[in-house]
N, C-alpha and C positions, 0 to 999 in steps of 0.2 A: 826741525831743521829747515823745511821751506820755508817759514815765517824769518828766522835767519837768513836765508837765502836772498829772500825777497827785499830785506832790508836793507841788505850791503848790495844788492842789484842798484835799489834805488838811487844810490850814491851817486851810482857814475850811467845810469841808463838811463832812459824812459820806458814806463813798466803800463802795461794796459792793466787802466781802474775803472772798476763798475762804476757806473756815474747815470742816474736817471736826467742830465740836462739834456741830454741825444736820445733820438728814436733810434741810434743803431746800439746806445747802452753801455757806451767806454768812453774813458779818457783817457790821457796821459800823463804819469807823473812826468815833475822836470827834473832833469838829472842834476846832481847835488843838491836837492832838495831831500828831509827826510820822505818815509814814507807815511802819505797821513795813515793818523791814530785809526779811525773809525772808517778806511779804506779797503778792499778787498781785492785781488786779483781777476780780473775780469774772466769770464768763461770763454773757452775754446766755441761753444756753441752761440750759433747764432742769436742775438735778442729776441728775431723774429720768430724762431723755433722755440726757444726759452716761451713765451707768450702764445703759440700754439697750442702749448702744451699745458699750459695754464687756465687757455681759455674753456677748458673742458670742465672744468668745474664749477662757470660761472656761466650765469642765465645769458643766455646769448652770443659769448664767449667776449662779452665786453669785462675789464681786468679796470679796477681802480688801480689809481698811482698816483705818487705823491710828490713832485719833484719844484720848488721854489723857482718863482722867475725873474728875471731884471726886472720887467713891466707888473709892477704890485697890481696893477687892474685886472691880469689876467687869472691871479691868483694860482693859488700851489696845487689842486685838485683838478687831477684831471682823468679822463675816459681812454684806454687806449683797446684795439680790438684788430684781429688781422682779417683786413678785408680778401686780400687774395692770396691762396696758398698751392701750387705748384712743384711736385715732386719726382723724382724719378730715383735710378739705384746710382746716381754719380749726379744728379743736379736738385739746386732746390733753389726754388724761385719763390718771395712774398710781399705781399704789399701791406703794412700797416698804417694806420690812421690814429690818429690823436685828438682830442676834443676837449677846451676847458670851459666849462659851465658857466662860473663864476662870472665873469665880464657878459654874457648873454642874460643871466639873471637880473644882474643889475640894470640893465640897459632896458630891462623891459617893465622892469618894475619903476624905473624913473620915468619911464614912458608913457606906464597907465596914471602915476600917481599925480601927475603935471597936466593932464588932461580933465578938461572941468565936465566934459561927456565920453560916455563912450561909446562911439561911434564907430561907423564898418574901417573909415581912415585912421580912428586912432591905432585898430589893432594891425592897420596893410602897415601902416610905417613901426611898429611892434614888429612884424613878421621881418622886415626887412634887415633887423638885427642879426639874422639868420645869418646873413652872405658877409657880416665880415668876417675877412680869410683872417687875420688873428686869431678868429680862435678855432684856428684848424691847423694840425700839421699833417702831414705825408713822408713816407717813407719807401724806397724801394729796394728790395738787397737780393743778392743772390749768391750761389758757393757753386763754383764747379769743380768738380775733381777729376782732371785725366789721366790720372793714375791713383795706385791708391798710399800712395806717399807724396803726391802733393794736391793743392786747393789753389784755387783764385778765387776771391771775394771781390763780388764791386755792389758798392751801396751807392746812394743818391736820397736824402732830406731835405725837404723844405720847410720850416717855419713861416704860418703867415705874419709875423709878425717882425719879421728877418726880410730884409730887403736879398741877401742872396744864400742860395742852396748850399749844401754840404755834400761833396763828392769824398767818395774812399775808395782805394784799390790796397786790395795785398794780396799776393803770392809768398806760400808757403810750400819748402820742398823739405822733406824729409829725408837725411842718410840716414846708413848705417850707426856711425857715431856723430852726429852734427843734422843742427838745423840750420836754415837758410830761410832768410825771412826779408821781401822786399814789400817794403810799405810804403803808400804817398797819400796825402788829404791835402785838401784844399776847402776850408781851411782845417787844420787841425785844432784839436780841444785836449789843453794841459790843464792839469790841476797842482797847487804848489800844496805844502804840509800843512797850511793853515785855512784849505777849503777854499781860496781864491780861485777862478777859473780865469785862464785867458786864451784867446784865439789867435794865432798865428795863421796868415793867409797860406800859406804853403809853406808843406813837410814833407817831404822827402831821407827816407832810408832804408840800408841794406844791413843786415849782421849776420852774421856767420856764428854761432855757439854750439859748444862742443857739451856733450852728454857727460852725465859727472860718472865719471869713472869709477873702480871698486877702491881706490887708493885715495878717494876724494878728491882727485887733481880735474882742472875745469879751466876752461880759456873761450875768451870772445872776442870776435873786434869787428870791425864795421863802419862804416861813413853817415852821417847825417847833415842833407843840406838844407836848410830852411832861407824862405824868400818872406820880405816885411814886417812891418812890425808890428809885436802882436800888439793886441788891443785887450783890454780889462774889459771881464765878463760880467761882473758883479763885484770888481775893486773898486774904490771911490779912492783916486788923486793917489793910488802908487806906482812905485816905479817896477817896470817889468822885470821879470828876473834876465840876468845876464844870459845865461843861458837857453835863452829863447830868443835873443839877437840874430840877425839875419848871417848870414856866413856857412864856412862849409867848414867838418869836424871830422879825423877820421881817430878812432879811440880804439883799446886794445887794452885788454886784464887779462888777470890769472888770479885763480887761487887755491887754495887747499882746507876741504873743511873734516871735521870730525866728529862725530857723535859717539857719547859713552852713555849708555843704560845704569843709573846708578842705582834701578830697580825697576820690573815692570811686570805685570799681571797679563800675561797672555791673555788674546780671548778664546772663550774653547764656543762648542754648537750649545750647551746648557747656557749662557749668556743671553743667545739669540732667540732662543724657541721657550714660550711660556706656555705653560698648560691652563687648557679655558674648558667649559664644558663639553664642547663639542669634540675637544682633543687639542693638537699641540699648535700653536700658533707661531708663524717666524717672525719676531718683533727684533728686525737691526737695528745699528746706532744707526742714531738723523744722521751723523757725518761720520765715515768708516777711520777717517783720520781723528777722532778724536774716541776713539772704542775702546781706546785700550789705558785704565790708569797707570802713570809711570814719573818718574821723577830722572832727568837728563841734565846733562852739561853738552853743547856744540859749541863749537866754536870755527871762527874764517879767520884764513890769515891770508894777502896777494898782494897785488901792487898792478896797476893802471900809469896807462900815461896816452896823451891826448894831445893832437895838433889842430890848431885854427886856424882858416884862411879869411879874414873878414869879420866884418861886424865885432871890432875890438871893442865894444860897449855904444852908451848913449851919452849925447850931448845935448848943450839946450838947443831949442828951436825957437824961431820969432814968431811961428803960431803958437805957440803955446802945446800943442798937440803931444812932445816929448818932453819927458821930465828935464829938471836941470840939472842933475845931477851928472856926475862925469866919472861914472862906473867905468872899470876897465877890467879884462880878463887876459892872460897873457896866453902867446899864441902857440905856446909850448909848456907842458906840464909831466910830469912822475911823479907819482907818490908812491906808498904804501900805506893798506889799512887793514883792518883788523877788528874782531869783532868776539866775544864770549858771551853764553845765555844761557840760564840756568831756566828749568820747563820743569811746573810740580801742576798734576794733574791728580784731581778725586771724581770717580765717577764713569759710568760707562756712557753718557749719553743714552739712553733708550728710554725710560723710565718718564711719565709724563710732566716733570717738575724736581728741582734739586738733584739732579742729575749729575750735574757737570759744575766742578770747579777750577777751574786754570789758572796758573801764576806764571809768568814769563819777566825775569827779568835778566834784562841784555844791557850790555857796555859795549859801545860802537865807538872805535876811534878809526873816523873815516878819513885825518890825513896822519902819516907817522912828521912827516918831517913839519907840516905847521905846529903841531903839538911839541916837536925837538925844539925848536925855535921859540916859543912861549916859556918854555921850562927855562933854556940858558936866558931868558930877556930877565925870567925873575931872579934867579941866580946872582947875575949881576948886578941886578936892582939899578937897570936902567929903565926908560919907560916902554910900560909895555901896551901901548894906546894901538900902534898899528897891529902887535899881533889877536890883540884884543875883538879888534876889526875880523879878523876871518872866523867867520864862525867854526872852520872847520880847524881851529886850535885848538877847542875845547873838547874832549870826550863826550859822547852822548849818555845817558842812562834813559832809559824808556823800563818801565813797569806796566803791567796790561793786567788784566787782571776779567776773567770769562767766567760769567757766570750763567748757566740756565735760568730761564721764566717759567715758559713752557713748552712743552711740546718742543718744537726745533729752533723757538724761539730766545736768544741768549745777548745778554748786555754787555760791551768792554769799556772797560773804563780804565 
């Protein structure tokens, strides 16, 4: 049902996604964009704490990572390690560092090889490869909590290879029934369904969401303003999505969701505890969420609607700088959408290999009324080229399909 959740969120939010292109470890989906395939919901805990806790296992507590860059020289391998770590029972303070090897390697290896002696200079101007800040980043983040239902976060990253830093704030308060979440970045880091990144210079928002009730009824709404226009991370010559135009948005859903057990295997304490020679071992599932095999139907039904003040799209520019393209979004919307997903799982997860098999297949119709419109356009057997145009005429189908490797290691495809 979260995996549902998460995907009719996507529709109409931005949803925080693990992403290794940041040393604080998130992005943002864009809203009406789906949610990428091989995407994850970003953790509550900090990257930097996540990598604390990491680095205990590894000789020095330096953490290999694997994360692609615009700049092919500086290559995908990189070193990351927390150099300062500061705690207390309501504050956590850390510093991490980042290193990629690659472009250092090169540099020195082209260095010796071009050199017809080698001498005390060839190796000082070798040493000097050292000090370009390229291939170093910096991070610095901190959580304070002055009560124990809410957090402030403020981070700060620099890339040397990034002419300017990355500032983050959020405040998060917790009620009763409702969260309350003010975030701002400058810039902010989106991701669309198809792994494109783009940076918008400032983000700015507030939402307000209500805890899903025993009745499955759930409601959100909230303002987001963004300043500039974003710029392509690793897109080559596309046009940015509408919904990362500069303007102010303030948005509002509801929905109703439900799940039915069309079978399911309790887990009992003989699942978790195996007998070894010494006696009884507690061996849990890698993920508590997937321990239990079972076979489900969920399903969302609600309806959203959305006003805009500004940034009605993009136009051409005489630098060249903005697409030509003369994208438009209108500055008032309602829909209603709707979503059904059949979940057939084998396996408890625990077990070192073939473990886990998962099947999830969802039908996502994320507008009712573009899809009503599509239908009557073919009915009539007039043309249907503009409803054609909105992607959100068509129904979605997504099939996923989770398989175990090893260990807590598992493939979707």
């Amino acid at each position: 049902m979260a995996n549902l959740r998460t995907a009719m969120d996507s529709a109409f939010w931005d949803q925080p996604i693990s992403s290794p292109k940041t040393l604080e470890g998130c992005a943002r989906s864009i809203p009406g964009d789906p949610f990428p395939l091989d995407a994850t919901r970003s953790s509550r805990a900090l990257r930097i704490q996540q990598l604390s806790l990491l680095g205990n296992g590894f000789p020095l507590g330096i953490i290999p990572s694997y994360s692609p860059t615009s700049n092919k020289d500086l290559g995908s391998f990189s070193l990351q390690s927390v150099l300062l770590k500061l705690a207390t029972s309501n504050c956590w303070l850390g510093l991490i560092g980042q290193f990629r090897p690659r472009k250092l390697i090169s540099s020195i290896k082209a260095e010796l090889s071009n050199a017809e002696e080698l001498e005390f200079s060839v190796f000082k101007d070798a040493a000097k490869h050292f000090l370009d800040k390229s291939l170093y980043s910096i991070g610095l983040s901190s959580q304070f909590s002055p009560t124990p239902s809410s957090s402030v976060l403020l981070s700060t990253e620099r890339h040397g290879e990034k002419m300017r830093p990355r500032y983050k704030m959020m405040l998060f308060q917790q009620l009763p029934s409702h969260d309350i979440t003010l975030e701002a970045a400058w810039p902010e880091l989106f991701i669309d369904h198809k792994g494109r990144y783009w940076d918008v210079p400032e983000s700015i928002s507030l939402d307000m969401s209500s805890l899903v009730s025993e009745s499955g009824f759930r409601y959100r709404f909230g303002i987001h303003k963004s300043n500039g226009h974003p710029k392509a991370v690793n897109a080559i010559n596309d046009e940015p999505p509408l919904a990362l135009m500069p303007g102010l948005c303030g948005k509002a859903s509801f929905s109703y969701e439900k799940s039915k057990d069309l079978w399911r295997k309790k887990q009992t304490k003989k699942d978790i505890m195996t007998k070894a020679d010494k006696g009884w071992i507690w061996r849990p599932s890698y993920d508590v969420r997937l321990s239990e095999p079972h076979a489900a139907i969920s399903g969302i039904v609600g309806g959203s609607c959305a006003a805009r003040f500004g940034g009605w799209g993009y136009s051409a520019s005489t630098d060249g700088d903005t697409s030509t393209s003369t994208g438009k979004r209108s500055p008032f919307n309602a829909d209603f959408f709707g979503s059904v997903c059949y979940t057939f799982q084998h396996g408890k997860f625990t077990k070192l290999y073939g473990d886990l098999t998962r099947v999830d297949a969802r039908l996502d119709i994320c507008s009712a009324f573009a899809l009503t419109k599509r239908a009557l356009n073919i009915f009539r057997r007039s043309s249907v080229s503009g409803a054609a145009d909105n992607p959100l005429s068509s129904p979605r189908i997504n099939l996923i399909l989770q398989q175990q490797v090893l260990l807590n290691l598992s493939f979707l495809l």
